[in-house]
mmCIF file of the N, C-alpha and C atoms, coordinates in Angstrom:
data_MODEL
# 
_entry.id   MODEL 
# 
loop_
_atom_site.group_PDB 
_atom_site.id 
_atom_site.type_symbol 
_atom_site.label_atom_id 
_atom_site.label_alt_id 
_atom_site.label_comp_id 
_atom_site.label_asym_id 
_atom_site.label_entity_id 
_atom_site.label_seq_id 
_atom_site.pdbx_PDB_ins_code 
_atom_site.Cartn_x 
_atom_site.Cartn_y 
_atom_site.Cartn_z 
_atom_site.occupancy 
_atom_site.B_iso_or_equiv 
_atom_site.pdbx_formal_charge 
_atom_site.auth_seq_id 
_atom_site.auth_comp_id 
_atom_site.auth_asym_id 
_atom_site.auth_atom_id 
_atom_site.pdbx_PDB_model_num 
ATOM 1   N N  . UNK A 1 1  ? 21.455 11.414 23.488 1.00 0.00 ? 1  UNK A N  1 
ATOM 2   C CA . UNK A 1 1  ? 21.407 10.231 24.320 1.00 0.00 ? 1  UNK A CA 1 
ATOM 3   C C  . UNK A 1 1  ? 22.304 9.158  23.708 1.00 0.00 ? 1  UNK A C  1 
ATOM 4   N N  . UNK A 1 2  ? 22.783 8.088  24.361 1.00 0.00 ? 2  UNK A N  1 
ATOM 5   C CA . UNK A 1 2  ? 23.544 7.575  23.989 1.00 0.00 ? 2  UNK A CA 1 
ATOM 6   C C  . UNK A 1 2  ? 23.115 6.356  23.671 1.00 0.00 ? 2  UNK A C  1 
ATOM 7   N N  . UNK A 1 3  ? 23.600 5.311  23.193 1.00 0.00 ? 3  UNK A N  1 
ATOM 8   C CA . UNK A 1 3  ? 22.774 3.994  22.554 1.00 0.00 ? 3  UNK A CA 1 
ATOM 9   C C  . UNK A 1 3  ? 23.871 3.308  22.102 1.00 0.00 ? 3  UNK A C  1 
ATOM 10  N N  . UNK A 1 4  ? 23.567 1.873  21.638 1.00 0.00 ? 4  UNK A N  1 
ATOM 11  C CA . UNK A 1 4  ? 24.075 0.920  21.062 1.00 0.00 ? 4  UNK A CA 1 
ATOM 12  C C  . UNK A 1 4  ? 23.892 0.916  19.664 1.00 0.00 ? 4  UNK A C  1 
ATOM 13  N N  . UNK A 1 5  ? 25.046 0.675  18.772 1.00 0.00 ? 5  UNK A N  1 
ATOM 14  C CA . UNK A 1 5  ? 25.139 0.608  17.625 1.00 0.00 ? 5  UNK A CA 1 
ATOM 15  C C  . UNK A 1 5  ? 25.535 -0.501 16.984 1.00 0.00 ? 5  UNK A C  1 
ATOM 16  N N  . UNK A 1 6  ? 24.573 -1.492 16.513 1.00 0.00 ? 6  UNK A N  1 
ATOM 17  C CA . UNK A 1 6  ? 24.526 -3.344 16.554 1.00 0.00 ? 6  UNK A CA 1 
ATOM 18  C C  . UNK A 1 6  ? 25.423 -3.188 15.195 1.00 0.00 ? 6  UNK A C  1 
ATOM 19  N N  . UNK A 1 7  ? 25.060 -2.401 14.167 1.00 0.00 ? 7  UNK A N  1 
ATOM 20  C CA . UNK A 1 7  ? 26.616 -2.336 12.682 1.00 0.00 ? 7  UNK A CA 1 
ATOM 21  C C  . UNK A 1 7  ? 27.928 -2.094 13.538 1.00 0.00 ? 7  UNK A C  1 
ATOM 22  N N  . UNK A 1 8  ? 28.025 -0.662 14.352 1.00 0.00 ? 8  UNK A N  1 
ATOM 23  C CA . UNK A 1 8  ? 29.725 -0.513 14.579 1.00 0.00 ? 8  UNK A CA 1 
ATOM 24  C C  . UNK A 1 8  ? 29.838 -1.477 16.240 1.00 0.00 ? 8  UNK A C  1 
ATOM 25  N N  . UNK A 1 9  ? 28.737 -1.974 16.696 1.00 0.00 ? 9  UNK A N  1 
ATOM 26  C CA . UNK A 1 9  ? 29.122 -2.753 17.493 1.00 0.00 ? 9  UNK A CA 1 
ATOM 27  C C  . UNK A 1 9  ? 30.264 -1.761 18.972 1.00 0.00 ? 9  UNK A C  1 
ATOM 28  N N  . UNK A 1 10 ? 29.307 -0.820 19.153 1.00 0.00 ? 10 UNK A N  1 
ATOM 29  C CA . UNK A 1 10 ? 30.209 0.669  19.582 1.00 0.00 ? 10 UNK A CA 1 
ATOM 30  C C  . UNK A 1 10 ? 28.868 1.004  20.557 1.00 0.00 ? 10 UNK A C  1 
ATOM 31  N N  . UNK A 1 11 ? 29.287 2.041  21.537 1.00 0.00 ? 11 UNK A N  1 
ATOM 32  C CA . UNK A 1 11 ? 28.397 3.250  22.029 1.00 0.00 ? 11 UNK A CA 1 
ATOM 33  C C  . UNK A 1 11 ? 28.468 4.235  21.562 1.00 0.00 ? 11 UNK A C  1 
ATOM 34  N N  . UNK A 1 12 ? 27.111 4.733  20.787 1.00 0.00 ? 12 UNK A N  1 
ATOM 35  C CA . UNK A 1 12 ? 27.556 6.099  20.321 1.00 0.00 ? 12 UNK A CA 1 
ATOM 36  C C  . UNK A 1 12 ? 26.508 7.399  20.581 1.00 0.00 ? 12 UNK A C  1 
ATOM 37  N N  . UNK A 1 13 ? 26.731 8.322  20.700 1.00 0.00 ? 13 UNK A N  1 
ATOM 38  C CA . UNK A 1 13 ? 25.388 9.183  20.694 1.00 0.00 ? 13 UNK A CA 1 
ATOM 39  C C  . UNK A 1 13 ? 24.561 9.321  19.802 1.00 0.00 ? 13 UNK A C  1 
ATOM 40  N N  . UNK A 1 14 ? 23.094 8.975  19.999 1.00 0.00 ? 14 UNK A N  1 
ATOM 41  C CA . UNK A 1 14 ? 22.767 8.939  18.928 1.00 0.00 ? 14 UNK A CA 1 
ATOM 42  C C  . UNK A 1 14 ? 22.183 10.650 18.484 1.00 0.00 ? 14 UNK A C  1 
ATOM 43  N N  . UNK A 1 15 ? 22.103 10.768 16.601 1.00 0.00 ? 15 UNK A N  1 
ATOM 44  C CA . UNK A 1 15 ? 21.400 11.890 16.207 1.00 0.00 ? 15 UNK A CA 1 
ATOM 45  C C  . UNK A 1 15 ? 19.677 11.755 16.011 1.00 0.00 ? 15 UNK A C  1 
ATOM 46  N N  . UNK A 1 16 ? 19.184 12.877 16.210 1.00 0.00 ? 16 UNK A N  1 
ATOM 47  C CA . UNK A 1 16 ? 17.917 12.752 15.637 1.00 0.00 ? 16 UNK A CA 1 
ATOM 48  C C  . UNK A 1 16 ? 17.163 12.102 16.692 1.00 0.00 ? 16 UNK A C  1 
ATOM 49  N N  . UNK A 1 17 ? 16.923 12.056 17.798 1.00 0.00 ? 17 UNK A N  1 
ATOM 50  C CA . UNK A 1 17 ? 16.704 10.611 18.897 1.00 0.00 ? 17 UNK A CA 1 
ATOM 51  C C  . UNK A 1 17 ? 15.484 11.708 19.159 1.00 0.00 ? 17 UNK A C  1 
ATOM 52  N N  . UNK A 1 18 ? 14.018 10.400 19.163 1.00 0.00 ? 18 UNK A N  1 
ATOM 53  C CA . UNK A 1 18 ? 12.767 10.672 19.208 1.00 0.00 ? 18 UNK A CA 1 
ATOM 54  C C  . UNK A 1 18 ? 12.449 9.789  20.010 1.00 0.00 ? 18 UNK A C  1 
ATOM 55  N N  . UNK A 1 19 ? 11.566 10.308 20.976 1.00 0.00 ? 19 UNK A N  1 
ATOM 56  C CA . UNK A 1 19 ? 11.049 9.187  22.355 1.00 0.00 ? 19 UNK A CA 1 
ATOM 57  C C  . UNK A 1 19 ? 9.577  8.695  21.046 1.00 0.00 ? 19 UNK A C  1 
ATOM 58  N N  . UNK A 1 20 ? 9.539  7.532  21.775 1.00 0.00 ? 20 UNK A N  1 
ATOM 59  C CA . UNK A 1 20 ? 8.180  6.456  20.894 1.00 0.00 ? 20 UNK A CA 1 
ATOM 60  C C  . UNK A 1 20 ? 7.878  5.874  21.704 1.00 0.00 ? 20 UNK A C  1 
ATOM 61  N N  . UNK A 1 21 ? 6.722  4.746  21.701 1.00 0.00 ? 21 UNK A N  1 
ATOM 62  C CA . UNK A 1 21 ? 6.452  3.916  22.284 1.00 0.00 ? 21 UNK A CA 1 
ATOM 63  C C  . UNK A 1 21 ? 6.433  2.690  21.585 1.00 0.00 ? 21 UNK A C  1 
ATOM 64  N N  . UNK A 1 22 ? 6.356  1.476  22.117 1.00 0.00 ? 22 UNK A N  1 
ATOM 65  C CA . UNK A 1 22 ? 6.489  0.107  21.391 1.00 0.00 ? 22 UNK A CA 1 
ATOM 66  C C  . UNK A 1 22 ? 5.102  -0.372 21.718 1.00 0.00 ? 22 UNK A C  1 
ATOM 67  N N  . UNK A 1 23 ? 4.705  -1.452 20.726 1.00 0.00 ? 23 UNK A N  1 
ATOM 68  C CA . UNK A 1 23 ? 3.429  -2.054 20.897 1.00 0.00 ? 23 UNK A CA 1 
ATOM 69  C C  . UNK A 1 23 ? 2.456  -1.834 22.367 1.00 0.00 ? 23 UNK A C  1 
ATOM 70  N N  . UNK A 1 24 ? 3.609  -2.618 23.209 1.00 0.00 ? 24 UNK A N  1 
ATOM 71  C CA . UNK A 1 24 ? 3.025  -3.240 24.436 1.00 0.00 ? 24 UNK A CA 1 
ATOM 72  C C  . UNK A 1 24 ? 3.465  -1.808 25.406 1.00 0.00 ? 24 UNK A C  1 
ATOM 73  N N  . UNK A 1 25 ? 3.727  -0.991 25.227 1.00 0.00 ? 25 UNK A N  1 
ATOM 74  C CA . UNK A 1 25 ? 3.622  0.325  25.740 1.00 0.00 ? 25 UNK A CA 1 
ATOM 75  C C  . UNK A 1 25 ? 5.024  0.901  26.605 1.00 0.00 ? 25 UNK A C  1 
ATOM 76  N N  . UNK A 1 26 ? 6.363  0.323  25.986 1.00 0.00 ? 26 UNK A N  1 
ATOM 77  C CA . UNK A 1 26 ? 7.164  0.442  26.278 1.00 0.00 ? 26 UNK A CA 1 
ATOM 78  C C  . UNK A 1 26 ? 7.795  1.583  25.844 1.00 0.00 ? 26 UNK A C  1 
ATOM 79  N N  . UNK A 1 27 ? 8.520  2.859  26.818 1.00 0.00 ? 27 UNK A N  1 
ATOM 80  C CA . UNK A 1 27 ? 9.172  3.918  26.226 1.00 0.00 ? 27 UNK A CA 1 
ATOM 81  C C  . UNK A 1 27 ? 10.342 3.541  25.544 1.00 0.00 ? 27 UNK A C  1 
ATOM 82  N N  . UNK A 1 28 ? 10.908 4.550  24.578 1.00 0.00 ? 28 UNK A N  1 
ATOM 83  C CA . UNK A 1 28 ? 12.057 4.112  23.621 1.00 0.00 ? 28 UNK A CA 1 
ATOM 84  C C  . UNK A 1 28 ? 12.619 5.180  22.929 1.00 0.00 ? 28 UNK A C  1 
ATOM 85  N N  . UNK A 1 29 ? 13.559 5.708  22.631 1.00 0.00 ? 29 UNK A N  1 
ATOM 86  C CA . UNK A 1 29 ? 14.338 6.535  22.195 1.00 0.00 ? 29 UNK A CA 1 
ATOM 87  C C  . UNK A 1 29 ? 14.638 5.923  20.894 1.00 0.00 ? 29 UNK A C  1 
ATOM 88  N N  . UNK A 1 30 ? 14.722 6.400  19.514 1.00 0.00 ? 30 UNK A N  1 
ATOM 89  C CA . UNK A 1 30 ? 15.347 5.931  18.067 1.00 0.00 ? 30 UNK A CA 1 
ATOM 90  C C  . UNK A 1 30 ? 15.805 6.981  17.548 1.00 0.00 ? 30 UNK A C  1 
ATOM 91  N N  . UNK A 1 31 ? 16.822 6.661  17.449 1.00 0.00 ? 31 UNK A N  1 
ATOM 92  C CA . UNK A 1 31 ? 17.535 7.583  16.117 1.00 0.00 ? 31 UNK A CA 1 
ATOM 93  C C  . UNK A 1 31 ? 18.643 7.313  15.196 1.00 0.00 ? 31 UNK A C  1 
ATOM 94  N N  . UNK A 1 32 ? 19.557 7.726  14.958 1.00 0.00 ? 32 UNK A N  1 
ATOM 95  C CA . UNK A 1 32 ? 20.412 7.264  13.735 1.00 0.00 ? 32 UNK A CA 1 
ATOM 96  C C  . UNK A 1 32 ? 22.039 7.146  14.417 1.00 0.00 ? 32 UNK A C  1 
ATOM 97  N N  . UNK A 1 33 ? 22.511 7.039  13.747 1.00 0.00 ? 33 UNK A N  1 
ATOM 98  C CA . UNK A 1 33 ? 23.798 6.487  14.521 1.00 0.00 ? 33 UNK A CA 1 
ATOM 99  C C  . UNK A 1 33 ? 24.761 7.222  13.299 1.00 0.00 ? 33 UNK A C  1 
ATOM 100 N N  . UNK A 1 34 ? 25.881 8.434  13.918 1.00 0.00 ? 34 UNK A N  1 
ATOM 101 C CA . UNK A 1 34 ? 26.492 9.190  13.373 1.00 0.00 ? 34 UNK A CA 1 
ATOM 102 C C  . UNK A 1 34 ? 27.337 9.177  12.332 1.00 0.00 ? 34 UNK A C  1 
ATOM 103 N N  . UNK A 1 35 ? 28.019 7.810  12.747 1.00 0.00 ? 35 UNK A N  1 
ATOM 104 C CA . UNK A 1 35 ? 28.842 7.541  11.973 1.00 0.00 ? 35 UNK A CA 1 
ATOM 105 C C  . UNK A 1 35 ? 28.598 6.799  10.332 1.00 0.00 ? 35 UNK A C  1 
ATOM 106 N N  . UNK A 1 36 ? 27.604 5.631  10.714 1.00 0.00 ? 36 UNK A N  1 
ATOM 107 C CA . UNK A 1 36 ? 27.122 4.584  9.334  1.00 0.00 ? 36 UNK A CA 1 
ATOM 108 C C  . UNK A 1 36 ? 25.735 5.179  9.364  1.00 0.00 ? 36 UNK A C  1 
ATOM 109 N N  . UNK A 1 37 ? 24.694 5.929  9.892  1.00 0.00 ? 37 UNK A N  1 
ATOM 110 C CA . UNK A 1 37 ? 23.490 6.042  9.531  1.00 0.00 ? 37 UNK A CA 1 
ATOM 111 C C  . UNK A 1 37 ? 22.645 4.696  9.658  1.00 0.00 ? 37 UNK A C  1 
ATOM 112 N N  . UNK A 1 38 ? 22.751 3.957  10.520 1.00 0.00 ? 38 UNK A N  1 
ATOM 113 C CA . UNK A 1 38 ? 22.130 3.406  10.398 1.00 0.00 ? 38 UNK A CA 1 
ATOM 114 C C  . UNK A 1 38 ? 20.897 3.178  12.296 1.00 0.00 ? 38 UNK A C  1 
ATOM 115 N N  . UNK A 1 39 ? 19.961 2.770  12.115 1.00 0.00 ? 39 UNK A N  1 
ATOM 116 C CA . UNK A 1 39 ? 18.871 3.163  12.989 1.00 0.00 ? 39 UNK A CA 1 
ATOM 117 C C  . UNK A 1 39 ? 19.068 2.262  14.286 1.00 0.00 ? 39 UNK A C  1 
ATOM 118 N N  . UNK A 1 40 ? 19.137 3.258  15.663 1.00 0.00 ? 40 UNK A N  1 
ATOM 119 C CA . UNK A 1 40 ? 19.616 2.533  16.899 1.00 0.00 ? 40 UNK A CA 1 
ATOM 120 C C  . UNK A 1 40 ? 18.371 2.825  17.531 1.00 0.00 ? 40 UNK A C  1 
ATOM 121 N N  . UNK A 1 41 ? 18.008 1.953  18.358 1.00 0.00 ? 41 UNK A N  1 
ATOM 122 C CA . UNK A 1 41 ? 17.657 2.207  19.957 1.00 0.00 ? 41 UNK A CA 1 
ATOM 123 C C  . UNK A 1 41 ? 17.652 2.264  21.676 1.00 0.00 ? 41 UNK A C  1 
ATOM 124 N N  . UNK A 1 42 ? 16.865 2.569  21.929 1.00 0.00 ? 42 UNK A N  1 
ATOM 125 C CA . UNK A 1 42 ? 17.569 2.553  23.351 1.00 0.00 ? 42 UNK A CA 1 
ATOM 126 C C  . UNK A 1 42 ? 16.252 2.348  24.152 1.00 0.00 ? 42 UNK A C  1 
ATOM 127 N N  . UNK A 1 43 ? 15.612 1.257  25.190 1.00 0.00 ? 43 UNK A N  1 
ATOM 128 C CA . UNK A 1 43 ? 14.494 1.037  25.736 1.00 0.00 ? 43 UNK A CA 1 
ATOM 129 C C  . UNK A 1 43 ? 14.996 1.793  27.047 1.00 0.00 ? 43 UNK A C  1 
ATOM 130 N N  . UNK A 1 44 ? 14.014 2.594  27.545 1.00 0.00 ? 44 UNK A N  1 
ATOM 131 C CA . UNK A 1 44 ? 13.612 3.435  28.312 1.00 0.00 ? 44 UNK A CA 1 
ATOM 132 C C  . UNK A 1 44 ? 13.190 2.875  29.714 1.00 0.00 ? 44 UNK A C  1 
ATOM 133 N N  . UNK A 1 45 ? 12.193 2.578  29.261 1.00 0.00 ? 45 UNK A N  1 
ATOM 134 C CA . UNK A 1 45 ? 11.152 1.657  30.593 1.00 0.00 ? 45 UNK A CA 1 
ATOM 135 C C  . UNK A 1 45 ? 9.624  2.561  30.451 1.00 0.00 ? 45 UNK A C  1 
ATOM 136 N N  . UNK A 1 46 ? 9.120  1.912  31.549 1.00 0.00 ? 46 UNK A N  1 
ATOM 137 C CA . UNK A 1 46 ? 7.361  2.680  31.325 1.00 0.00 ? 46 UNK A CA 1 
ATOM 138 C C  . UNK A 1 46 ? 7.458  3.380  32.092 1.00 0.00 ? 46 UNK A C  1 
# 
C-alpha cells in the first residue's frame, strides 16, 4: 500500500504494512518506509 513519507517528504510503498486501529476506532495501515526506515501511515476510515 502506498503512504506518505513525512522524512523523504515522497509517496512511497510502504513495507511491512499492518492494518490497526486508533484509539477512537479509526482503521489504519503502518509500516516502514523503504528507503530511511522510518514509520509511515496511512488512515483508512471506519
Amino acid at each position: 500500500m502506498e503512504a506518505y513519507c513525512v522524512k523523504c517528504k515522497a509517496k512511497r510503498e510502504m513495507k511491512d504494512g499492518k492494518e490497526s486501529k486508533t484509539v477512537k476506532g479509526v482503521r489504519m495501515m503502518k509500516g516502514k518506509c523503504p528507503k530511511c526506515d522510518t514509520t509511515m501511515c496511512r488512515i483508512l476510515g471506519k
